[in-house]
N, C-alpha and C positions, 0 to 999 in steps of 0.2 A: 528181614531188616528193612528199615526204612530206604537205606543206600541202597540194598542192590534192589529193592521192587523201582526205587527213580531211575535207575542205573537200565533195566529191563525195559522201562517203558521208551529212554530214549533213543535206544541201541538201532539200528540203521544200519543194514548189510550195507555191506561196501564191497568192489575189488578191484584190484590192479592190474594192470597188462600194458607193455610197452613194447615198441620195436628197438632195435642196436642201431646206433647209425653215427657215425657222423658228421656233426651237424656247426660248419662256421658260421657265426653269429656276426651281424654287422650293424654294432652298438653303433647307436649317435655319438657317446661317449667316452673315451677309454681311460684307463692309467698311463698309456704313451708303454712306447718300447721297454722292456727288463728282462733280465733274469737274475737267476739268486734269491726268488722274492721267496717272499712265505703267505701263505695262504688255507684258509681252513672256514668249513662252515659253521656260519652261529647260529644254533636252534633254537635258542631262545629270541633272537629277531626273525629268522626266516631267509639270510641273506649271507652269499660267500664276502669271506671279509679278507681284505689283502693289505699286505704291508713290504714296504722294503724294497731293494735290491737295486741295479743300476742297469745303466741304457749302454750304448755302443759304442759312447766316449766314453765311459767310465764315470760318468758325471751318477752319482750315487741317490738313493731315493727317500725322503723320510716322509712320505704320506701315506692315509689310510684309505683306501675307496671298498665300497660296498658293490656288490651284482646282487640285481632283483629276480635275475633270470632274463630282463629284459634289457637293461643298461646298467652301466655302471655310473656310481655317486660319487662324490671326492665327500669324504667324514670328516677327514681332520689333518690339519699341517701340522699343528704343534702336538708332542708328545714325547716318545721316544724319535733319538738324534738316528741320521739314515746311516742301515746295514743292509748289511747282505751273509747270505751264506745262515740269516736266525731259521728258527722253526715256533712253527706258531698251531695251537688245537684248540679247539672249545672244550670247556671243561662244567660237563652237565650235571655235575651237583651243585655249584655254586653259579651258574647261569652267566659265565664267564668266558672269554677268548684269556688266556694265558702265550705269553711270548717270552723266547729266552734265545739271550745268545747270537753268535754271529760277531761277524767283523766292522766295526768302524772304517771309515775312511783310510787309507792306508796301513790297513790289514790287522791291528791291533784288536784283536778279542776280548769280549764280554762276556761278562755273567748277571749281566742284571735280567732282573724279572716284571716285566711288564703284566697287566691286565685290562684288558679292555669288557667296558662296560654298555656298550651301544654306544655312546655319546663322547665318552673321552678316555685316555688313557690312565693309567695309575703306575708311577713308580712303586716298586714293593720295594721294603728293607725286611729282606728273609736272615736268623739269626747263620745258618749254616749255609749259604749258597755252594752249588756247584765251583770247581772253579771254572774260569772262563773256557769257551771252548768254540766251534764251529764246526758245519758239515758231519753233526749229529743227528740222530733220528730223535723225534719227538710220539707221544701219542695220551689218550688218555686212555687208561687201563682200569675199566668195570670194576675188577676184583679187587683190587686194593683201592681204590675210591680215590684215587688221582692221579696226576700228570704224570708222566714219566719220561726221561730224556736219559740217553743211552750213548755211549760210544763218542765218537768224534774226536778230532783234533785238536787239543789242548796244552796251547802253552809247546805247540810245535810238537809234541809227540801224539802219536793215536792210544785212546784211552778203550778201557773193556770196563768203564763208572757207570753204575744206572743211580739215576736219583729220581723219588720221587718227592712230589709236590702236593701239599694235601690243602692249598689255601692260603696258609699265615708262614711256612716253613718248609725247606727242602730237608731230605733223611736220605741218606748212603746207604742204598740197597743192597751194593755191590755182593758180588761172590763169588769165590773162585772161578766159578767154572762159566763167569759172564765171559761171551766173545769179544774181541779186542776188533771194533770196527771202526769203520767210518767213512761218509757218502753213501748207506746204506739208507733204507726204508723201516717202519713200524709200524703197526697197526693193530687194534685189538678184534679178535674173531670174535663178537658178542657167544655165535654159538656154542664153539668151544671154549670159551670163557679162557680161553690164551693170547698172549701179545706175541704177535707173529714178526719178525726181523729176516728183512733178506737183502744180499747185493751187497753192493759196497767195494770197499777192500778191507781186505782181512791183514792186519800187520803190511807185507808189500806186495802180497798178489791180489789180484781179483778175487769176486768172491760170490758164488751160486748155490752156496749154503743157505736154505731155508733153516732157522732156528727160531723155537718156541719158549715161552718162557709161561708157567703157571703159578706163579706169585711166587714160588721159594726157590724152585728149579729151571737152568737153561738146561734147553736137550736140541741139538742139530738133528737135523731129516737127510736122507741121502734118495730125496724121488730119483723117479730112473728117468722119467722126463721132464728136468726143471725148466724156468726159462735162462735163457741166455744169458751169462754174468754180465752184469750192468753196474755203472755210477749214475749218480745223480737222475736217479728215477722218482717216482715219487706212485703211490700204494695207499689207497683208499678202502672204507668198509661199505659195502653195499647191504644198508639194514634189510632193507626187502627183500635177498634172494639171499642170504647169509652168508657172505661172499666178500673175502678180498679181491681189489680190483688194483693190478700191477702196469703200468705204461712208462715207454719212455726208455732217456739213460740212455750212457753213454759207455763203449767198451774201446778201453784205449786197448794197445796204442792205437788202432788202427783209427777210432774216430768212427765208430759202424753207428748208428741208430736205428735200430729193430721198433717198424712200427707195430707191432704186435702189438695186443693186451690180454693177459694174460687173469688169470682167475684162481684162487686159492679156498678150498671150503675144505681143507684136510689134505688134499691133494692137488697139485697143479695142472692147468689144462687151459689150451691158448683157447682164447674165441673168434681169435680171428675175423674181426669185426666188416675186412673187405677195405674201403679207401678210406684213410683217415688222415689226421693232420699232419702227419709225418712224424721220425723220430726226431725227440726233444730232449735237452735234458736241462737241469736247472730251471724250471719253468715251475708254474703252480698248477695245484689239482685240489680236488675239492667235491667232495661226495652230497650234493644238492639233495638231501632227505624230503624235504614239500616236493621239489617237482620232478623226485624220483629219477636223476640223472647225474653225471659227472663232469662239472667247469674245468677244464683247463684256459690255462691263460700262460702267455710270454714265452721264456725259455728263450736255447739258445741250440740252435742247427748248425756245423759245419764239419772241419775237414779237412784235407791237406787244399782245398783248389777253392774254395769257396766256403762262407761260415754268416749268419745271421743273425742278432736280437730281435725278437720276434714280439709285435703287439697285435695280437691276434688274439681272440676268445673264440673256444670252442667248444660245442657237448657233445657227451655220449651217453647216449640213451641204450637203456636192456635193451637185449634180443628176447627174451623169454620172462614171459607174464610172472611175478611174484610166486615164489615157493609158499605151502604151507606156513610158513615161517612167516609171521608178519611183525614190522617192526613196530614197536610201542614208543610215539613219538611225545616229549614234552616242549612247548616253549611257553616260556614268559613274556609278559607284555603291562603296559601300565608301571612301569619302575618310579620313574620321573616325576607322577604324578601323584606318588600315594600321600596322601595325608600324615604330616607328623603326629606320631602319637605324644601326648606332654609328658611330661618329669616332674617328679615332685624333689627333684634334689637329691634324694635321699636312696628311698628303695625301688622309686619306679624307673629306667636306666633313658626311657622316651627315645625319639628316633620314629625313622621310616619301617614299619613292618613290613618286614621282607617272609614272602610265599616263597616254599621250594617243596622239592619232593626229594630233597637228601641225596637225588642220585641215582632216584628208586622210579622204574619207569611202569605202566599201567599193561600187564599184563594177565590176560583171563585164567581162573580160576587159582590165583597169586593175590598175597594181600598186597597193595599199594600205601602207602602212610605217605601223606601230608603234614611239611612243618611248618608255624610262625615265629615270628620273634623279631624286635620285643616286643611282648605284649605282659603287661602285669609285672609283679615282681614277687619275691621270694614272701614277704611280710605285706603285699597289697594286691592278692589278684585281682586280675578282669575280668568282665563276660567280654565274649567275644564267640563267632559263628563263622560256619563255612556255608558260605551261597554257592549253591551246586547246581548247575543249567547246562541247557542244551545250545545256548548263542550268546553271543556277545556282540550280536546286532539292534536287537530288540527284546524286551520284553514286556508280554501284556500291552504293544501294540506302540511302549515308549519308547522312543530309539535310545540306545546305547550306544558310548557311557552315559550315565543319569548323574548329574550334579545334585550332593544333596543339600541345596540351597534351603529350601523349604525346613531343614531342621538346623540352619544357620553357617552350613558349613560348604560352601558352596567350592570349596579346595581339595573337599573329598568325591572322589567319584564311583560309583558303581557299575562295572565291567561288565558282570552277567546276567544272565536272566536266573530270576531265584526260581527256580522247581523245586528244589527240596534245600534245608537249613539243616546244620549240625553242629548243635551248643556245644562249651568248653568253659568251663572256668583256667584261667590262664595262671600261671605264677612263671615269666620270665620269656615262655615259651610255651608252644601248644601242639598238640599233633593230634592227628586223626587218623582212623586206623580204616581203611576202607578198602575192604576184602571184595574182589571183584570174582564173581558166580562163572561156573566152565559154561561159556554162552557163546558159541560158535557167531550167533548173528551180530555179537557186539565188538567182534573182531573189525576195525579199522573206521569203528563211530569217533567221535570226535565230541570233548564235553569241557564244561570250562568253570572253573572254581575261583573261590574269592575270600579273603576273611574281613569281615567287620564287626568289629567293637567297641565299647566302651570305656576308658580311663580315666579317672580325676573326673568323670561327669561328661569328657569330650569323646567325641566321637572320634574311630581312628578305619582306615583302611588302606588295604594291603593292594601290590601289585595283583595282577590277575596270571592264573595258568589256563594252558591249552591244554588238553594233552588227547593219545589219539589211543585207543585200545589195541594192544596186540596180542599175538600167541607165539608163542616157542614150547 
């Protein structure tokens, strides 16, 4: 096939390897003191995104800032009104941060649904929301293809609710034998294709219950050495070594904060990292996939004698180079810019064509499908094409983006370098089916895709993808 001999030709060994450490970062810039906040990485920009929470007076936060790895950006003041106590994830089939929940200003809890888009916020009106809640566990869950929000404090009692989010609507997952938590952690184990739940309190005790959940079923673990029951920790996924990554949290009463980090791939096991930022709790974390490391930021230290808000950024970097396991990364780029496709009123719906991969990530010897839309309609398809390259700096010597001026539309641009093209007649929507070959050396190349077409006689173009080859 035409894809996989381009696919062959571009393919570029690569590999990874990192030391453990921690490492305080001393931005020019910061968000100022919090904890409470929420925080989560966008793969589709490249960049930890944070939101929320309050300082030391209690004075409450409603801004967004961005970390480049290098500094942080302030994004946006106006959007959602400041809480604390929300949870916030990217949600990679729809190339979105999703935010829910949390306390308003003198402790009243929400249920609204927020989404951010790189640029700005968006109120949702979901027909079945959650109800209001806080000090829930959030994550985005592979197998069922969206958001999920589990547990937490609702309306003053602790709830055992899982809802997921699939985009346009929440759905009540719930089921008997869901645990009744809250102040706990989630995350989804790509490898085991399970959403992992630990800590918290369980009803009124603490709680060092690891529990799994595989789309229909919860089932608790009873390891013989877990970590240390904790609140308000927070549990990230390490795509590269296929690994939960646990820090932090607080173990009342005493007020203990275990600087441990802890690691989950099936079974628990500290890693003991040596001197780190201390224990935190309420603070954000955030599993950096580009530069293969984990942000922490803020939080809060203290105690019966002494106690903190913390504005500090900090990383931790693996001990141990990338497992066979390599993670298959996508982001999006070029949103803002893509050229309107027209409307004919009637059957063609016009709009931004919008690039996705459904959710579906680029893994060797695994088909990959690419989707568009809108492009064409039911009663007037389009041609339209995927430009498939190796850069999106240059091509054939032009730099990139290329304005395509020259055929009058100089509002459309083009993202990639074309190496290879693959036609479609469109009605509504499009997809490509682009089955990647068992190619060891193509494992962690990097390749970048585009759709341009024709409608009404105009020419239209789509965002641009990245995406990076993995294996499992």
């Amino acid at each position: 096939m035409i894809w996989n001999r381009t696919l062959l030709l571009l393919c570029i060994p690569s590999s990874l390897s990192a030391q453990v450490q921690w490492t305080p970062l001393a931005t020019v810039t910061s968000p100022g003191e919090r904890q409470s906040l929420a925080m989560t990485f966008d793969e589709a920009r490249g960049e930890t995104l944070l939101f929320g929470g309050y300082d030391s007076t209690g004075t409450m936060d409603g801004d967004t800032w961005a970390f480049d790895g290098i500094d942080w950006q302030l994004r946006a003041t106006t959007g959602p009104a400041p809480r604390f106590n929300h949870t916030m994830v990217f949600d990679p089939n729809r190339l979105e941060v999703v935010m829910f929940g949390g306390n308003f200003a003198g402790g009243a809890q929400t249920n609204e649904t927020w989404t951010w888009d790189g640029t700005q916020w968006t109120l949702r009106a979901p027909t079945t929301p959650p109800p209001p809640r806080a000090y829930h566990a959030m994550a985005f869950d592979a197998g069922l293809g969206g958001v999920v929000v589990h547990g937490g404090y609702s309306q003053n009692a602790m709830t055992n609710e899982l809802w997921l989010w699939n985009g346009q609507d929440w759905a009540d997952l719930t089921t008997p034998d869901s645990p009744t938590l809250a102040q706990h952690v989630a995350a989804y184990h790509v490898g085991q294709s399970r959403l992992v739940v630990y800590g918290g309190y369980r009803e009124v005790l603490e709680n060092a219950t690891t529990w799994i959940f595989d789309g229909s079923e919860w089932q608790s673990l009873d390891p013989t050495s877990p970590p240390y029951h904790r609140l308000n920790a927070e549990m990230v996924y390490d795509p590269h070594r296929d690994r939960l990554i646990l820090y932090g949290g607080a173990s009342a009463p005493f007020e203990t904060y275990p600087p441990s980090v802890w690691q989950w791939n099936g079974v628990w096991s500290d890693l003991e990292p040596g001197a780190s930022v201390g224990g935190l709790e309420t603070f954000g974390m955030a599993y950096d996939t580009v530069r293969d490391r984990a942000v922490v930021f803020g939080g809060f230290i203290g105690g019966f004698y002494t106690s903190a808000t913390l504005d500090e950024t900090s990383e931790l970097s693996p001990t141990s180079p990338a497992a066979p396991f390599a993670e298959a990364k996508v982001r999006g780029f070029g949103f803002s810019l893509a050229c309107e496709t027209p409307s004919d009123g009637l059957f063609l719906p016009g709009g931004k064509a919008f690039l996705t991969t459904g959710g579906e990530r680029p893994w060797i010897d695994e088909d990959f499908d690419l989707f568009a839309s809108p492009i064409g309609g039911s009663f007037a398809p389009s041609s339209a094409a995927l430009f498939f390259g190796a850069s999106d700096q240059s091509w054939s010597g032009v730099p990139l983006p290329l304005p395509l001026t020259a055929l009058g539309r100089p509002d459309c641009l083009i993202y990639v370098s074309v190496d290879a093209t693959l036609p479609v007649t469109a009605t509504v929507s499009a997809v490509w089916n682009l089955p990647i070959p068992n190619c060891p050396s193509c494992v962690g190349t990097t390749h970048f895709a585009q759709v341009v077409g024709v409608q009404l006689g105009e020419l239209l173009t789509s965002n641009a993808l990245e995406f990076t080859i993995g294996q499992r």
